[in-house]
C-alpha positions in Angstrom: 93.6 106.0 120.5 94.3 109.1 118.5 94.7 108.7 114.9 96.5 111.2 112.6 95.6 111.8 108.9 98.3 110.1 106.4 98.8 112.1 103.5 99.9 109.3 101.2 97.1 106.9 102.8 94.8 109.1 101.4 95.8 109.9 98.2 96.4 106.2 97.7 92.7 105.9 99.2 91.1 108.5 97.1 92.3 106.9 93.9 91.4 103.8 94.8 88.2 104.4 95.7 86.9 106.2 92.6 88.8 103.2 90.3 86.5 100.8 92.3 84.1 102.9 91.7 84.7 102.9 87.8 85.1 107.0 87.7 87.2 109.1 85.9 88.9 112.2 87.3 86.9 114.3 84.8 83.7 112.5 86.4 84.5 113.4 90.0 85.0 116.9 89.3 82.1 117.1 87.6 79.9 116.0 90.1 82.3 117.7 93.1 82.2 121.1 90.3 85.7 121.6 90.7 88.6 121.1 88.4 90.2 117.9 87.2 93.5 119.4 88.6 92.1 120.1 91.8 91.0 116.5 91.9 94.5 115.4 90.6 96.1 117.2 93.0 94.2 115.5 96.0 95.1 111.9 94.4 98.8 113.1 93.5 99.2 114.0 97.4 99.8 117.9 96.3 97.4 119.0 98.6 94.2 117.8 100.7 90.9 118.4 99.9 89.3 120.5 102.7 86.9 118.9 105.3 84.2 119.7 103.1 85.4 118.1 100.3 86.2 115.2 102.0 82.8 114.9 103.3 81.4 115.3 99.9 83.6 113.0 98.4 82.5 110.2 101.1 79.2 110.4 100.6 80.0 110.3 96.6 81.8 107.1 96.8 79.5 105.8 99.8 82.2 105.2 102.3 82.9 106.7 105.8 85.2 109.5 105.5 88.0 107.9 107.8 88.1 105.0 105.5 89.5 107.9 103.1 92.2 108.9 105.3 93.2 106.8 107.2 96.6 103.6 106.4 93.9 101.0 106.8 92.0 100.7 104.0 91.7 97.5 102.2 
């Protein structure tokens, strides 16, 4: 089965992850060293982060990179 990327999935994801994970946006961009915008704009659905990104971002919050993109995330 071929899955396809939701956009709003992972924004939702994205923010819910780093809640969970008690950071702020100012914290992940820190440790990522790229803007708060840039990480804004990820969460706010403006844009993806690139593959890269999402790969780092993953291993920052310790979860499988799918589980950041894909509907099902609990």
């Amino acid at each position: 089965m071929t899955r396809k990327i939701d956009v709003t999935a992972t924004e939702m994801n994205l923010r819910t992850v780093r809640m969970r994970k008690g950071y702020r946006v100012i914290d992940v961009a820190d440790m990522m060293q790229v803007s708060a915008g840039s990480v804004s704009h990820w969460e706010n659905g403006d844009f993806l982060p690139c593959t890269v990104r999402l790969v780092q971002l993953a291993d920052l919050y310790g979860v499988p990179v799918d589980h950041l993109i894909i509907r099902s995330m609990k």
